[in-house]
N, C-alpha and C positions, 0 to 999 in steps of 0.2 A: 323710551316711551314715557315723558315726563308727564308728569297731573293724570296720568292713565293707573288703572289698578291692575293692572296685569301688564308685570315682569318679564313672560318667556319671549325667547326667541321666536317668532311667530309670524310667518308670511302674510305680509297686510296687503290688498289690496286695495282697488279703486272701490266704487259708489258703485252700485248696481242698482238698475229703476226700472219698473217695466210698464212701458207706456201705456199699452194696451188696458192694463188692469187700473192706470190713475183714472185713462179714459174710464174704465167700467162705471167704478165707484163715483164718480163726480156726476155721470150721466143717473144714478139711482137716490144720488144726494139731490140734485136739481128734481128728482120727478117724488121727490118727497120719500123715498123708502127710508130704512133706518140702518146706518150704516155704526158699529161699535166699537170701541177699541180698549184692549184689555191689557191688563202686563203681563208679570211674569209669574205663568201655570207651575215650571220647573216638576212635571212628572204629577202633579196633584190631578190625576184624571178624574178619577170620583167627582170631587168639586167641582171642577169644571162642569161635566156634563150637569150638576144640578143648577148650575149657572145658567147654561145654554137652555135648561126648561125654566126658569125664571124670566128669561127675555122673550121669551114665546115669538120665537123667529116666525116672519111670515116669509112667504117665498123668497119676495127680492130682494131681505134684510142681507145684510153679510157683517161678522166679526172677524174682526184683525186683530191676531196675536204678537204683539210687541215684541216678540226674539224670547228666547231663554224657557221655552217649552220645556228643553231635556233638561234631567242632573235633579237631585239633592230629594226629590219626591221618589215616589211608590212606583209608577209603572208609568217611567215616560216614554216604552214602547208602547203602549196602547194609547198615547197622544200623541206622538207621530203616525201610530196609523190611521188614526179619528180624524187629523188634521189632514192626511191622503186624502179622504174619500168621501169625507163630508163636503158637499157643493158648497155650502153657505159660510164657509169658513177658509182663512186668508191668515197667511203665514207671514212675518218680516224674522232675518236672520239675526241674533245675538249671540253676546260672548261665548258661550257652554254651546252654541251648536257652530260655533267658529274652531273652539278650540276642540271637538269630537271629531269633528273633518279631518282632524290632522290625524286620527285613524287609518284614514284611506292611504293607501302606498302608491307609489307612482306604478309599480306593477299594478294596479287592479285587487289588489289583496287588500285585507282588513286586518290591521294590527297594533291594541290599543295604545294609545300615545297615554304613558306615565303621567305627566304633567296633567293631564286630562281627566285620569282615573284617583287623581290624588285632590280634584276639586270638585267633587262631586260625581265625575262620570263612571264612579264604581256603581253605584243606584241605577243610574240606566244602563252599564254591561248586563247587570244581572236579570235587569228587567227583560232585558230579549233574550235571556237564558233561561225564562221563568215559563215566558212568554212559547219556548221553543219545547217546553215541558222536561230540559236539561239538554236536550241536543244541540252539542257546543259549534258543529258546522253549521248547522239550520240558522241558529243566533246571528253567526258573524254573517253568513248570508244576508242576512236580512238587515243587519246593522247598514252592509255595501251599501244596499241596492238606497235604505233610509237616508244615509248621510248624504252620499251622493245628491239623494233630492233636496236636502237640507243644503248642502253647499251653493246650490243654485237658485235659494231664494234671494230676494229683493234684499237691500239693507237698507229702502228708503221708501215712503212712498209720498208724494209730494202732489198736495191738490189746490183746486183756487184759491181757498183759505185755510188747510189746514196741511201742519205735516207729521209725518207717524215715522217715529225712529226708534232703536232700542236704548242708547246710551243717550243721544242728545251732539249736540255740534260744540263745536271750538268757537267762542265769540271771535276770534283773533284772527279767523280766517275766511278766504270768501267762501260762501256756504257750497259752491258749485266745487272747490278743491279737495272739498274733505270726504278722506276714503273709509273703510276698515276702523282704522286707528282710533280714527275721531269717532264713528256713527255705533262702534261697538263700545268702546271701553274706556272712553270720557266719563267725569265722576264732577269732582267738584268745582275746576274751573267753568263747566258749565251750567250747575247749577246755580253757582255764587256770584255769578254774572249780573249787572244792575243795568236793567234795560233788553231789551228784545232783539235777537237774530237774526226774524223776519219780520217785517212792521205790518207784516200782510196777512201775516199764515202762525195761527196757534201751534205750538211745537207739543205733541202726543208724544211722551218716553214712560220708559220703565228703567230698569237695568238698578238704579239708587233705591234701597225702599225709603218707602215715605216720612220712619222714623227720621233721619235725614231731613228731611224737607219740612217737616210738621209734627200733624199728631199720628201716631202708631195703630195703622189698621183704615186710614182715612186715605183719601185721594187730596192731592196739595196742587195746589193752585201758586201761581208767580203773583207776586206782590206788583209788580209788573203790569200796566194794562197795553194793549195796543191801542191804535185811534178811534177804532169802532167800540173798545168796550171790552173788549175777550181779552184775557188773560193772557202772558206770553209763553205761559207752559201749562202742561196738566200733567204731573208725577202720577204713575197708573199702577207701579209696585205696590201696592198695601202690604206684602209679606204674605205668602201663602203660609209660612211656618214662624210668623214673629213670635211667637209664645205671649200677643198681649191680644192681640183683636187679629188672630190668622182670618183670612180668606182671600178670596177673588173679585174684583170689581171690574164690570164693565160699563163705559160710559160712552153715552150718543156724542159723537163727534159733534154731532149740529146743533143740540139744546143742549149741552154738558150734564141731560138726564142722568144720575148713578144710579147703580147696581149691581149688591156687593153678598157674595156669596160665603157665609161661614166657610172655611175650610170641616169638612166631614169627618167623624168619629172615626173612621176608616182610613183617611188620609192626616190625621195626626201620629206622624212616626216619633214627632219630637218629643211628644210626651209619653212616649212608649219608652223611649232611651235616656229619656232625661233621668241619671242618676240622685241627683243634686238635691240635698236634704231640702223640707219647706221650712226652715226657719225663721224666723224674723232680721239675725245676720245674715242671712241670703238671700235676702231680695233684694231686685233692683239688679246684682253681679250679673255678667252673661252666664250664659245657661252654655253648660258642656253636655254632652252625653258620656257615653261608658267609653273608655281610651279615647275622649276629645272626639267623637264621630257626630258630624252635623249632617251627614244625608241619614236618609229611609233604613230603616231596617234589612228593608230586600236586599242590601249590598253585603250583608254577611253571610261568609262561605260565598260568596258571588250568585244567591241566588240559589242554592242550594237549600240551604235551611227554611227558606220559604215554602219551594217546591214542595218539599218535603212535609209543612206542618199543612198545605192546601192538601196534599194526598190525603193524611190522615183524619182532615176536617171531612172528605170526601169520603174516605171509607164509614166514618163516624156515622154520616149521616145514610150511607147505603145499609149500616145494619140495625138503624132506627127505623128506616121505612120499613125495611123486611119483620122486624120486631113487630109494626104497626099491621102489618097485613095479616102476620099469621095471628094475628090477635081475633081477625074475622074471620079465620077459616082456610087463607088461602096457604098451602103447604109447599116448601120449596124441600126440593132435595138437598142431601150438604155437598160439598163440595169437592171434583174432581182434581186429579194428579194433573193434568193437564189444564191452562187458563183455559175456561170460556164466558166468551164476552157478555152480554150482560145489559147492554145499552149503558147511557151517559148520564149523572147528574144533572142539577142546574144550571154548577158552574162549568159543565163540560166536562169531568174527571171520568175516566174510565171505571165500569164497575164490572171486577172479572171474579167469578167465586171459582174453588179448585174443589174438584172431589176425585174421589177412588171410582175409575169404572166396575158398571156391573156389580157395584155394592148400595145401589141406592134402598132407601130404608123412608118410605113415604110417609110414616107416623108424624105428627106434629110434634113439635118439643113439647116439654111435660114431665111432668110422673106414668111411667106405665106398670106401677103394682096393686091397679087397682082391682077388687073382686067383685066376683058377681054371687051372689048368691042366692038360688033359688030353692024348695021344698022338693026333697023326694024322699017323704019320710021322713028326715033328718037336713039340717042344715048343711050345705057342703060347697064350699069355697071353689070358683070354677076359676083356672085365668084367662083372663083376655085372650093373653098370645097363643094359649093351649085351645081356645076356642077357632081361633085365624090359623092356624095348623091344620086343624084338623078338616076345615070349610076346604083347602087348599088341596089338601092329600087325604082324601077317606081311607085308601087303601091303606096308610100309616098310621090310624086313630087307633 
């Protein structure tokens, strides 16, 4: 796989296109709607969706994700589910969802491919382990049923005047020949190309970021014009995680309109891991994290240690609200030997309190030494509890 950046062994196939869907898009580009194309998300869902509310989708708009949705971000199960079931939104297949494929077993089982788990795809194992609330069957279920739908996306989509790919083409060959190889994991014989692929059709990729092509955090433009004026590429990776200007930018295929989404306090993993002193001899070097780790945090203990600090956030906050309540009066029993349930937080977390049956004790929390003292001749210290006794059982007073 020469001028390619990926080494493995790896079953390439042909160009897959789905006519139907060029048809869609060209018929809502001609009737003026707004059609978008974005790079590479790589699991930053948070951002994304603050994206998708910055473009203020109208019904018949639709956004195309450039390939490279999963790996190296926070929870790229919840952007392959997002990308299921949201109508307005259009998926093309890249390298990290080519090489997760290779997951799937020819039996029908799911079994992660090493290669895979060692460039990222440890971040989204764990994300459908996070996502399954630790249940490691549920996970790989759902990885199947994922990939599978991933496997059988587009790796092209090809319109009057425009085309939307992940990697980009091979200038050296006819553009109708090139499969996998080329449309996934092309690098720089195609960006360093002097002159255009198609003299007709502006070429939409991601896969390079933009540092590469330009400025860090910017959408790069081909120095390149075609006959009418447009540009012979639009570079759309800006780096969800470059540590210089992270985010996400999507741009109108038909007016090259931008719009570029900060990556979210939430979806900065890299500056949660980044070890790396702020010195003045340290700028500028690449940025390692702790044992050289460039994905998301969620990937350690495979999703474990997340689970775990989400439960704890969850409890946190179940014995603030209960703190808040009996603050006005309202009294909870403590807690029974056996869980019972409780209803759900915000973010969904189960809230289960345990107590001892048949030992509930209705008091609010407190001090209860406190006296009462009224005149019967003489001052005399009555208690509370000796008072609720005695209301309870006369015949005991």
């Amino acid at each position: 796989m020469n001028n390619l950046t990926c080494k493995l062994n790896l079953p390439l196939g042909p160009s897959i296109r789905d006519p139907s869907l060029e048809a869609d898009l060209q018929a809502r580009i001609e009737d003026g709607h707004r059609v978008f194309a974005v790079g590479d998300v790589h699991g930053h869902l948070a951002t994304f969706r603050a994206l998708l509310h910055r473009l203020r989708l109208k019904p018949d708009d639709r956004v195309i994700c450039l390939g490279d949705m999963i790996d190296r971000g926070p929870d790229s199960a919840g952007m392959v589910a997002l990308l299921r079931t949201h109508p307005q939104l259009i998926a093309i297949k890249g390298n990290h969802e080519h090489m997760a494929v290779q997951s799937v077993q020819a039996d029908g089982s799911f079994e992660a491919w090493a290669p895979w788990m060692k460039r990222g795809g440890k971040s989204t194992y764990a994300s459908y382990i996070v996502q399954a609330e630790g249940d490691l069957w549920q996970a790989k279920r759902t990885m199947l049923d994922d990939f599978i739908w991933l496997d059988a996306l587009p790796t092209q989509i090809v319109l009057d005047r425009i085309r939307l790919v992940h990697a980009g083409y091979d200038p050296r060959m006819p553009l109708d020949m090139q499969g996998e190889k080329e449309l996934l994991y092309i690098r720089k014989t195609w960006f360093t190309h002097e002159g255009s692929v198609d003299p007709a059709r502006t070429v939409f990729f991601g896969h390079t970021t933009t540092t590469k092509l330009g400025e860090a955090g910017e959408v790069a433009y081909a120095p390149t014009t075609l006959p009418d004026g447009r540009p012979a590429w639009v570079g759309l990776d800006v780096g969800a995680y470059n540590h210089v200007a992270p985010g996400i930018t999507a741009v109108n295929i038909h007016t090259l309109r931008e719009i570029k989404q900060p990556t979210l306090r939430c979806d900065r993993w890299f500056e949660r891991i980044d070890r790396r002193s702020r010195t003045a001899k340290n700028q500028g070097r690449v940025w390692k994290g702790e044992s050289n780790m460039k994905e998301a945090d969620v990937a350690i203990s495979f999703g474990l240690t997340a689970l775990n600090q989400q439960r704890q956030h969850g409890r946190g906050r179940a014995r603030k609200a209960k703190r808040d309540l009996e603050q006005v009066g309202v009294v909870f029993p403590p807690s029974l030997d056996s869980p019972v349930h409780h209803g759900r937080t915000a973010k969904g977390h189960r809230i289960v309190h345990r107590s001892r049956p048949h030992q509930w004790n209705m008091q609010a929390r407190g001090p209860t030494a406190f006296r009462v003292y009224h005149r019967t001749g003489e001052l005399e210290p009555i208690s509370l509890h000796r008072q609720w006794r005695a209301k309870r059982s006369p015949s005991q007073a």
